[in-house]
N, C-alpha and C positions, 0 to 999 in steps of 0.2 A: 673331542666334541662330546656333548654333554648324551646320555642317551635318554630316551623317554621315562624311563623311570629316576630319575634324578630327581630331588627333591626340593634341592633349592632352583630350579630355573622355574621363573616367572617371567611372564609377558611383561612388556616396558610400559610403566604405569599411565605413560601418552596414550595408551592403545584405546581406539574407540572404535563404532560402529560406520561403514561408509553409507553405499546404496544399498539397497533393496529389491529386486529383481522378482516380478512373477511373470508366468504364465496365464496370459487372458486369453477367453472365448469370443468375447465380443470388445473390442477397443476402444469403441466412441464411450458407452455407458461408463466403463470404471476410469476413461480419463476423467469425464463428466462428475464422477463422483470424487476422486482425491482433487479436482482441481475446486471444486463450489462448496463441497463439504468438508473435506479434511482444512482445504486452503492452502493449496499450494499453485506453484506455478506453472505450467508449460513452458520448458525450456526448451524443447525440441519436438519435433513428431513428424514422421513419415508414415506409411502406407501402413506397416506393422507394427511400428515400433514406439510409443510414447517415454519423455523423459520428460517428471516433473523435479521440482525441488523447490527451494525459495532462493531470492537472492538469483546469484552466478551459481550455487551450488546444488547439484542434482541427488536427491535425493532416493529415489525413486523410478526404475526401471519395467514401463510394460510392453511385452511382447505379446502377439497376436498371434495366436495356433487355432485358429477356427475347427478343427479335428482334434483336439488334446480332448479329452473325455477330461470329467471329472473326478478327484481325487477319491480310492476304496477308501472305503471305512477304516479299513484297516490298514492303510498306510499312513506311516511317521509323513510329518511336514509341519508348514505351518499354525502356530495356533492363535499368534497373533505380530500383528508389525508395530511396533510402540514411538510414535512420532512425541518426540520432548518438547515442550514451548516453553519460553521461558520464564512467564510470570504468570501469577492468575488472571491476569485481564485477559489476556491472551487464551486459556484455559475458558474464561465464559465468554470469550467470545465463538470460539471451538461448539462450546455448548449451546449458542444461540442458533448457530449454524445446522448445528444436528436436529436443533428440534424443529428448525423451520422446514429444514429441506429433506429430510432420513427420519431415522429411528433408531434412539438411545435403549442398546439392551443390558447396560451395566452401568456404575461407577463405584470408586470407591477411595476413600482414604487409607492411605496405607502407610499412617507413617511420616514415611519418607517422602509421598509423594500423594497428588492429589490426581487421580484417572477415570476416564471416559472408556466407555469401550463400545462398539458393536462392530458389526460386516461388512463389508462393502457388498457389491451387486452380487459377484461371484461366491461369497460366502466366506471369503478370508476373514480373520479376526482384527480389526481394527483397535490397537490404544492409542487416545492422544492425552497426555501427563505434562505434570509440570511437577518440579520438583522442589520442596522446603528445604531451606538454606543445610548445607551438610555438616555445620556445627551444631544442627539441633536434631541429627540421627542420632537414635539410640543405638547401643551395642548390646550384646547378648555373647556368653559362652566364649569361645576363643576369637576375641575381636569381631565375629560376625553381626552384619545389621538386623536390627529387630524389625520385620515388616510386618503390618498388622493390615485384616480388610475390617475397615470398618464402614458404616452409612458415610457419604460424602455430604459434606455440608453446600447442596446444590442453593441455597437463597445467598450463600456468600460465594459464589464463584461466578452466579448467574448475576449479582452487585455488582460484580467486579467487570463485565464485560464494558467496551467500547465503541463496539459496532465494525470493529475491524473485520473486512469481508477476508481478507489473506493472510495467512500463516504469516508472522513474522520473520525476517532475514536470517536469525541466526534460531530456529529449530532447527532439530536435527532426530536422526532416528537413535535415540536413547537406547533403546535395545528389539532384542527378538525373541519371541519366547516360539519353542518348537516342544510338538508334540514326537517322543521317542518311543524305541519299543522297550528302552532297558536306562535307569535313571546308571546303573555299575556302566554300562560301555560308555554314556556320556561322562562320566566323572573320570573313568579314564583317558579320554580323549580329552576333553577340554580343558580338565585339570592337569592330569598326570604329564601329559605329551605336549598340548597346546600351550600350558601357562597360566591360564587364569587361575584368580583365588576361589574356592569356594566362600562364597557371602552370606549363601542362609540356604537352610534343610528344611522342608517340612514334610509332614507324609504323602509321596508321590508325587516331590516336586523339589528341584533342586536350583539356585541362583549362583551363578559366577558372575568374575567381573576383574577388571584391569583396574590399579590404580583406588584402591576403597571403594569405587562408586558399587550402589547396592546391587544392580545386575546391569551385565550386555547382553549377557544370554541368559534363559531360562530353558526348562524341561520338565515338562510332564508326561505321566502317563496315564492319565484319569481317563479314556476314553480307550485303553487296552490295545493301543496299537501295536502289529506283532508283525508286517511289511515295511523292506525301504522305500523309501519314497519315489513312484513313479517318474513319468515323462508326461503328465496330466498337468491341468490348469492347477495352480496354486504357486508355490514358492520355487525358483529356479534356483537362486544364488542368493547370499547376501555378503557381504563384504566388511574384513578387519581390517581397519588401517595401525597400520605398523610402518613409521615412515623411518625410522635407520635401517640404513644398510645391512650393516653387518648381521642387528639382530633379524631382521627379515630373513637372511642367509641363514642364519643358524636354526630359527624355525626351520626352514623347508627342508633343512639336513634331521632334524627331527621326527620329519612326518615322511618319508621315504613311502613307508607302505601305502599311504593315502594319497601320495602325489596323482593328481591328475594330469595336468599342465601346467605349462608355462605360459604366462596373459602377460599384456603388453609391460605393464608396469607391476608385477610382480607373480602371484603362482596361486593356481589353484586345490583346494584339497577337498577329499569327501570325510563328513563324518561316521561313525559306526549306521549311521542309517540312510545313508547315501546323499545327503546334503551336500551340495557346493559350497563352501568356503571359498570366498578371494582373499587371500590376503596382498594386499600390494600398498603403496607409496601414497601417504595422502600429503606430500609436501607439493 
């Protein structure tokens, strides 16, 4: 079996992003907010527990801990949850959404991709992206994507809306960007052990990813976070799907030191800063 420091094992270039899982204080206001604002569905909801997504597919996990305090300063988590749509219409209509009912604290072009950003109620960081055709990314240095921030051209995306009040069928969570206390223990974890490519470096921020696409995961450390991450409201889990067998097996024989458990349909791990990873079966 291959050990963590092995250079050629790489995650199977299918490998994408599942649910998303936080910790809420208050449950009605941030269903209320991903379901009118972000645009997504209610697929489920009991007493504690909300599941949105689009479609039949849940994207989207919140849990209600009315006592969870919220997240130190100085604890790693969260810095933002990046919901993908898939064309620009879709993209202003995302935008038309935000400015009727919220509050836009970002956007930008990057490239590769065209994103919205702000918070939900709780103060999680919100993207919603869409992303230009991936024959026309540029590359940089050893195969790596060139991402640039630049002004978003908001008169051509806000053109481009519909009036569509719902996230389309097939969004999905593109990726997750967390805030670390150390960019070396993430590189060795999600590179060296996990699999992914490193995709792009900049100072104080590093992007992986499965398969070419520009990132699943992101890390920063611009806010000097030096704690793991609590049992507080913010980020609980988020989930890799990795649907063969065997290579899901052979991960989990990889990550020994980080096993947490075993979940229905495949295992959990923590990262160097105490993040839950699910990896399990999106077949």
């Amino acid at each position: 079996m291959d050990s963590p420091t092995d250079d050629d094992w790489t995650i199977p270039e299918e490998t994408h992003l599942g649910r998303v899982a936080l910790r809420v204080g208050d449950l009605e206001p941030m269903t209320a907010f991903y379901r009118d604002v972000i645009g997504l569905s209610v697929l489920d909801r009991n007493g504690t527990t909300a599941t949105l997504g689009t479609g039949w597919t849940p994207l989207l996990e919140l849990t209600a801990d009315p006592d969870a305090a919220g997240r130190a300063r100085t604890e790693a988590g969260l810095f933002h949850t990046a919901f993908r749509v898939p064309s620009r219409a879709a993209l202003g209509d995302a935008l038309e959404r935000i400015r009727n009912r919220w509050e836009l604290d970002g956007a930008s072009d990057h490239d590769v991709s065209e994103a919205l950003y702000l918070d939900d109620p709780e103060g999680n960081g919100v993207e919603v992206y869409r992303d230009r055709p991936r024959e026309t990314w540029s590359t940089v240095g050893d195969d790596r994507v060139h991402m640039v921030t630049e002004p978003l051209d908001f008169e051509g995306v806000a053109a481009a809306a519909t009036g569509e009040e719902r996230a389309p069928a097939d969004t999905d969570v593109g990726h997750v960007h967390l805030e670390v206390a150390s960019l070396e223990a993430f590189e060795r974890f999600y590179i060296a052990a996990f699999g992914f490519d490193l995709r792009a470096t900049y100072p104080d921020a590093r992007f992986v990813a499965a398969g070419g696409y520009h990132h699943h995961v992101g890390a920063n450390t611009w806010s000097g976070r030096t704690e793991p991450a609590g049992d507080g409201r913010g980020l609980d889990w988020f989930e890799v799907v990795v649907s063969d067998d065997a290579l899901r097996r052979e991960l989990r024989d990889r990550l020994p030191a980080n096993l947490e458990s075993t979940i229905e349909n495949g295992f959990a791990v923590a990262d160097p800063d105490g993040i839950e990873i699910r990896v399990v079966d999106g077949s």
